[in-house]
C-alpha positions, -999 to 999 in steps of 0.1 A, spaced: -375 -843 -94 -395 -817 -110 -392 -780 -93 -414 -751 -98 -404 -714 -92 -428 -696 -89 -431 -655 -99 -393 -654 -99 -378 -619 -111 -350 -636 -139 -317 -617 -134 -297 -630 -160 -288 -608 -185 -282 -629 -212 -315 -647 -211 -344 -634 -233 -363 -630 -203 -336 -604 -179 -358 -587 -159 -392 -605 -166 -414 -623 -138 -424 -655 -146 -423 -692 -135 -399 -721 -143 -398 -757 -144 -370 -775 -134 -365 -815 -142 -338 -836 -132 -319 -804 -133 -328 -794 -165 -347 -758 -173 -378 -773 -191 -400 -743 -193 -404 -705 -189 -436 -688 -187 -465 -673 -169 -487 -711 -163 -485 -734 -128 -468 -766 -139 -467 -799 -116 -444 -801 -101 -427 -824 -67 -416 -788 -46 -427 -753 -59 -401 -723 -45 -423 -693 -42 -414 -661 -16 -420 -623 -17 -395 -608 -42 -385 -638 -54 -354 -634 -75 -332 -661 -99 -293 -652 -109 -271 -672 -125 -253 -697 -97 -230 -676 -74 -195 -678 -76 -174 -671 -46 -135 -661 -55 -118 -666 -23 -123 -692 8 -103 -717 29 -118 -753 23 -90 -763 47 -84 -799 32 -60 -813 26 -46 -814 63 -65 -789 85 -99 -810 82 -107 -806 121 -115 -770 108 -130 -776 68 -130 -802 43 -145 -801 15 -178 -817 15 -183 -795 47 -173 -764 28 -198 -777 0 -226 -774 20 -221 -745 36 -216 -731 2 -248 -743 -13 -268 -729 22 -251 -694 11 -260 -694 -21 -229 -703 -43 -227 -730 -68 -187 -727 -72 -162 -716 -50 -124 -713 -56 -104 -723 -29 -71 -712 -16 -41 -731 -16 -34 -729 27 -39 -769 31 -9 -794 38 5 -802 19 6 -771 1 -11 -768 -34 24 -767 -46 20 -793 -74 -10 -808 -97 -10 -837 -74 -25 -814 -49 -54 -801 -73 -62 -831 -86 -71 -847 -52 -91 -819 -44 -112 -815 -75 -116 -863 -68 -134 -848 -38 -162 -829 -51 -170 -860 -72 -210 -857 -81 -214 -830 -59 -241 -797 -65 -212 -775 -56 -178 -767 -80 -145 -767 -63 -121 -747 -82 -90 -747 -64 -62 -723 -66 -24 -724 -67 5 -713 -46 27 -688 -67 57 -694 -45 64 -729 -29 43 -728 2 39 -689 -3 69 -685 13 84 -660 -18 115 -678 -25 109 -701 -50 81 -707 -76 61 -736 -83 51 -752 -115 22 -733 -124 20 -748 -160 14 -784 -146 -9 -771 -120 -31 -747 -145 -34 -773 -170 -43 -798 -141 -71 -775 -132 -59 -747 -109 -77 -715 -120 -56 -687 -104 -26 -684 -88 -19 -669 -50 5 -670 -17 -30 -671 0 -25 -645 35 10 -639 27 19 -609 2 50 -620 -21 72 -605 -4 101 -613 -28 100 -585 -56 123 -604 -82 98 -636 -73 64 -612 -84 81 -599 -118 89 -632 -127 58 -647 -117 38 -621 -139 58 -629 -169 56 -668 -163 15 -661 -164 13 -640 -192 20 -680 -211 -16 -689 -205 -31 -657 -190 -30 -661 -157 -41 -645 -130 -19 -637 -99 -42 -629 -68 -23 -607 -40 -27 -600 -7 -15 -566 -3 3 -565 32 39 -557 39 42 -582 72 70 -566 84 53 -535 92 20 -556 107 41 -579 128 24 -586 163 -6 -565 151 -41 -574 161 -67 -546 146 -67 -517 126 -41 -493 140 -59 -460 154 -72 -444 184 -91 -480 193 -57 -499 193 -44 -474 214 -73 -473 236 -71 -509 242 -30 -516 242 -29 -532 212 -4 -535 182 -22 -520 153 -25 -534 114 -22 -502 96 -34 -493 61 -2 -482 49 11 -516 54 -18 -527 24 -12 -496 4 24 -497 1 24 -529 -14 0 -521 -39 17 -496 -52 45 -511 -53 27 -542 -72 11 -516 -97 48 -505 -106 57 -539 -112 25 -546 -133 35 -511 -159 70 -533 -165 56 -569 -168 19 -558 -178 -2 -592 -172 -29 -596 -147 -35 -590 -111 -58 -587 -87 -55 -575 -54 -79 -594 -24 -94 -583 6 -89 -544 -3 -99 -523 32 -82 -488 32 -95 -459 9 -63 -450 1 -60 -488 -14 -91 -480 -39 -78 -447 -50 -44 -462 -57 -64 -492 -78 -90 -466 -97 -60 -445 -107 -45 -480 -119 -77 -487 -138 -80 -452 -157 -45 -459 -172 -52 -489 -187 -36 -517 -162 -51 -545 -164 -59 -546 -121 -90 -558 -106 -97 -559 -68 -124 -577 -42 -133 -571 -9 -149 -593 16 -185 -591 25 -182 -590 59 -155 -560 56 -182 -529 56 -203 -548 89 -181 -529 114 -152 -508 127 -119 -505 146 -146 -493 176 -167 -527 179 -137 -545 191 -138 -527 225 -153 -563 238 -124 -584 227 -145 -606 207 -123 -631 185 -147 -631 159 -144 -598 150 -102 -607 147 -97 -606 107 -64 -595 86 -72 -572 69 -90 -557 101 -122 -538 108 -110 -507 94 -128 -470 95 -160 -457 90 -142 -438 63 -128 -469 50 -163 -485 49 -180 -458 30 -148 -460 4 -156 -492 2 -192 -490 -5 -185 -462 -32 -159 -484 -50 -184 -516 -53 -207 -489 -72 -184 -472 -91 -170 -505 -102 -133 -500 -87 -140 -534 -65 -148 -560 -96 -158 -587 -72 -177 -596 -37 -158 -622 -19 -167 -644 10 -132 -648 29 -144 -677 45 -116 -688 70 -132 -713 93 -111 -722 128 -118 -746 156 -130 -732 189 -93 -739 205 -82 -718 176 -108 -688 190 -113 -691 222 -83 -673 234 -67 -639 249 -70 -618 219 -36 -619 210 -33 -653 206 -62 -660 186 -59 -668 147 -75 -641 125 -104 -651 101 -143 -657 104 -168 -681 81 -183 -664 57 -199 -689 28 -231 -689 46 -239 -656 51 -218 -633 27 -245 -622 4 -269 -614 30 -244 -599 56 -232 -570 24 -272 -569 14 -273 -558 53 -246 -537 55 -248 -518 22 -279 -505 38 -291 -506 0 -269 -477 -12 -257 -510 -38 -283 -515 -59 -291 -553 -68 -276 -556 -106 -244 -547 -93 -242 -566 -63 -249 -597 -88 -226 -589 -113 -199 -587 -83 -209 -624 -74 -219 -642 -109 -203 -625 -135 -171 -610 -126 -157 -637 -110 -159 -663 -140 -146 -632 -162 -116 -630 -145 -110 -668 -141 -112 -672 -179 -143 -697 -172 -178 -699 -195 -208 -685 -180 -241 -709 -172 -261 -717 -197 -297 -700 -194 -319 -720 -218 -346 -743 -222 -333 -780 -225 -297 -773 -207 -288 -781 -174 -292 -748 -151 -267 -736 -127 -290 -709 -109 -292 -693 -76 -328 -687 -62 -327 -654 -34 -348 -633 -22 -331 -598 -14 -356 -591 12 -360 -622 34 -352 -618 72 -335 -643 91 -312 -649 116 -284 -669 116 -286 -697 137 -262 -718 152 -276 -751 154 -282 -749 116 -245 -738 106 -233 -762 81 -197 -755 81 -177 -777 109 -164 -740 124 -183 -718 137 -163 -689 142 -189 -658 130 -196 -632 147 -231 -629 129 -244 -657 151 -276 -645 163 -277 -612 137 -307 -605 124 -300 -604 85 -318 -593 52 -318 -609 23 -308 -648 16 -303 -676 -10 -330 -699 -3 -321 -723 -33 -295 -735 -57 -298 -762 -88 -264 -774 -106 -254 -802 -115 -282 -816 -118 -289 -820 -85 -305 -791 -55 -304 -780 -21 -329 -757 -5 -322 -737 28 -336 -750 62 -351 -714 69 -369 -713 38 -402 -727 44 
C-alpha cells in the first residue's frame, strides 16, 4: 500500500524538515520519500492545515481486559485509540486479575499481537492497589510493564510509598499517583462547592488531592526517585507541584483532556457522563489548568479513558460509577477547550514527547527507509462526534453530539494504517 500526504506541515522536531510543508510517501509502512513532487500512490491524505507529529502516545486509560471485557478489551480499546489519534497507549492495571504479576503483562502485550496500536501496560504498586503489600515490580518491569500505579486508589499506606520509591530507584521507575485521600472523598459525587450544596450532594473537595500531594512531595525530598502525579484538577495541586519543580524534585504531573471542558455548574442536569473522580472542578481550577499546560507545570495530556456499560451509567447519580471514554476524542476535545490559548508545539510535545520521556522509551524514527510511527491531524477540522461511529464497546461520553475542532484523521505504525471514517 503506497500512501501520499499531501502538503502536510512536518511537526517533528528532530526531523530535518520540523516545520517545513511538503508531501510524503508511505510504502508498506515505510517513509520512502519527502519532498515537494505528487507521487503515485493507492490513497493520498490531503486536508486544510494538514499537520504530521510523531504517533501519539496516551499515558493513562482503562483497556479493561483482563476481566471487565463487557466494558473494553483490548482490540476494542485499539481501535478506538487509532480513530483518536494514538499509536501507543499504556494501560492501567484495574483488570482481574489484577496486573499483580508478569503473568498478567505478558497476556496482555500476546493480545496486541500484529496490531497498528502499542499496548504498554502498567503495574500495580501494591497487590491489587490495596496499599498493604507490594508486588514484584522487578519481574513485572523486566516482563514489560513501563510504570508502576494503584490506578484510582492513592497509596494510602505511607510506609508502602517510601518503600516503593526506593524499590524503583533499582531500574528507574516511575511511580504514577492518584492524589486523593478517600477518606475525606467517601460518598462524594462532584466537586464540593456551592453546586453540591445546591443539588444535596456529597462533595469531592480539592483538599482531599492537595493533601496527598504534599504529603507525596515530602516523601519524594527523603527517598528522591520519581513520581508523577495523574489527573491533577485543583490550582492549589499545580502550585504545590511548580514549587516542587523549582527545587529540583524530580515530579511530573498530567491532567486529562476532558478536565478544562466544564464545571461543578454543568452538572445541574444530573448527567452521568459528566460523573468523573477527579470532578469537574472550577472555572478557576480550569484556567490553572490551562496556565500550567503552557508554563510546562503539567508535562503530559492524558486521555483518562474509563469506558463503562450503560447499566454501569444509567443510574440515580449516586449510584453511577465515575469515568467517561476519552481515546477518541481527547486531542480534539482540549484543542476545543483550550480555546487556542495552548499553542500547537506544546500541546504535541504533551502527547508525543513527554510521555515516552518519562517512560524511559525511544522516540520514532523520522527517516527515509524506516518504518514511521506518525499521526496525521488537522488542528482545524470540525466534526462531531457521532455515536454510531464510536469504536470503543462503551459509550459513556458526554461529547456525543459536540461539535468539535481539530482531529486525527490518520495514523501509520507498524506497518500497517487506519484512517478515520469522518475524514473523506
Amino acid at each position: 500500500m503506497k500512501i501520499l500526504i499531501k502538503s502536510a506541515e512536518i511537526l517533528i522536531k528532530s526531523s530535518e524538515h520540523y516545520k517545513k510543508t511538503l508531501n510524503l510517501l508511505v510504502e508498506d509502512g515505510v517513509l520512502t520519500y519527502v519532498g515537494n513532487e505528487d507521487r503515485p500512490a493507492d490513497k493520498i491524505i490531503q486536508a486544510s492545515d494538514l499537520k504530521v507529529s510523531d504517533g501519539w502516545f496516551d499515558m493513562r486509560c482503562s483497556l479493561r481486559d483482563p476481566g471487565f471485557e463487557h466494558k473494553e478489551d483490548v482490540y476494542t480499546g485499539i481501535s478506538a485509540a487509532a480513530e483518536g489519534g494514538f499509536t501507543e497507549i499504556a494501560c492501567l492495571p484495574n483488570t482481574s486479575p489484577g496486573v499483580n504479576g508478569k503473568d498478567v503483562v505478558e497476556y496482555i502485550k500476546s493480545r496486541q499481537y500484529n496490531k497498528l496500536v502499542n499496548v504498554h501496560p502498567m503495574g500495580y504498586v501494591s497487590v491489587d492497589g490495596k496499599g498493604n503489600d507490594l508486588t514484584e515490580m522487578i519481574d513485572m518491569h523486566k516482563a514489560g510493564a513501563v510504570a508502576f500505579t494503584d490506578a484510582e486508589h492513592s497509596i494510602w499506606h505511607s510506609g508502602l510509598l517510601v518503600k516503593a520509591l526506593q524499590y524503583l530507584q533499582t531500574f528507574d521507575g516511575l511511580l504514577i499517583e492518584h492524589p486523593e485521600d478517600q477518606n475525606i472523598t467517601k460518598y462524594g459525587q462532584i466537586h464540593e462547592g456551592i453546586a453540591s450544596t445546591m443539588l444535596g450532594l456529597k462533595g469531592l473537595p480539592s483538599i482531599s488531592e492537595e493533601v496527598v500531594i504534599a504529603r507525596d512531595l515530602e516523601l519524594l525530598k527523603y527517598t528522591e526517585g520519581r513520581i508523577h502525579f495523574s489527573r491533577v484538577s485543583s490550582a492549589k495541586s499545580l502550585e504545590l507541584i511548580k514549587a516542587a519543580k523549582k527545587i529540583g524534585l524530580n515530579v511530573t504531573c498530567d491532567v486529562a483532556a476532558h478536565q478544562i471542558a466544564f464545571t461543578d455548574n454543568d452538572l445541574h442536569t444530573f448527567d452521568t457522563n459528566l460523573k468523573i473522580n477527579p470532578p469537574f472542578r472550577s472555572a478557576t481550577d480550569n484556567a490553572a489548568i490551562i496556565t500550567a499546560v503552557k508554563e510546562g507545570v503539567i508535562d503530559v495530556i492524558v486521555s483518562d479513558h474509563c469506558p463503562h456499560e450503560i447499566e454501569s451509567k444509567k443510574l440515580e447519580f449516586d449510584l453511577a460509577d465515575f469515568g467517561i471514554t476519552g481515546l477518541e476524542t481527547a486531542f480534539s476535545v482540549f484543542n476545543t477547550y483550550s480555546q487556542v490559548q495552548v499553542n500547537l508545539d506544546t500541546l504535541i510535545e504533551k502527547l508525543t514527547e513527554n510521555p515516552r520521556k518519562l517512560l524511559n522509551m525511544k522516540a520514532p524514527i523520522f527517516k527515509i527507509g524506516e518504518k514511521v510511527n506518525i499521526t496525521i491531524f488537522s488542528p482545524t477540522f470540525e466534526w462531531s462526534y457521532g455515536q454510531k461511529k464510536i469504536k470503543s464497546r462503551s459509550q459513556n461520553s458526554p461529547f456525543i453530539g459536540k461539535n468539535l475542532k481539530g482531529k486525527a484523521l490518520a495514523v501509520i505504525s507498524n506497518g500497517k494504517e487506519y484512517v478515520s471514517e469522518y475524514y473523506s
